[in-house]
N, C-alpha and C positions, 0 to 999 in steps of 0.2 A: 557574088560574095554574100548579098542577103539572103539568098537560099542555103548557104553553109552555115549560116549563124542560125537563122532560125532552124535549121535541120538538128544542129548543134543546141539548141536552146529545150527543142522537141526531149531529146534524146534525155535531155538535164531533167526536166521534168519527170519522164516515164519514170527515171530510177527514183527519184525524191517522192512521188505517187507512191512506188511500191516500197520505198522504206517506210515510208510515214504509215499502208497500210500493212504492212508485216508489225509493226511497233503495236498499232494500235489491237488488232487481234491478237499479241501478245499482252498486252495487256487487260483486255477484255478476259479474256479465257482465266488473267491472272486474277483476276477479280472475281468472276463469276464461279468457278473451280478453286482457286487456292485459296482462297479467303473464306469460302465453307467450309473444305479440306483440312484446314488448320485449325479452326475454333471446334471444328469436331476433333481433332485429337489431343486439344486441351482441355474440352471436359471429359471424354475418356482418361484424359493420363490424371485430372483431378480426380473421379470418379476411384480410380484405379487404389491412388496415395489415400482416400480418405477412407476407404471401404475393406483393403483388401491388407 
């Protein structure tokens, strides 16, 4: 029975491992890419209204 539970425990782990590191890469990438991605297209679109 202690080998189902820990087999079972094992198992609980892997998936919370791999969500916590699918979250954390997604939010990495959203930090490092979408937060330069974005402040660039809002001094271009200021760029854009002030100049053109």
């Amino acid at each position: 029975m202690l080998r189902l539970v820990d087999g079972l425990a094992g198992a609980i782990q892997d998936l919370l491992n791999g969500l916590v590191k699918a979250a954390s890469y997604f939010l990495a990438g959203l930090i490092l890419v979408g937060a330069p991605l974005w402040l660039l297209a809002k001094v271009l679109e200021w760029i854009s209204a002030t100049f053109f």
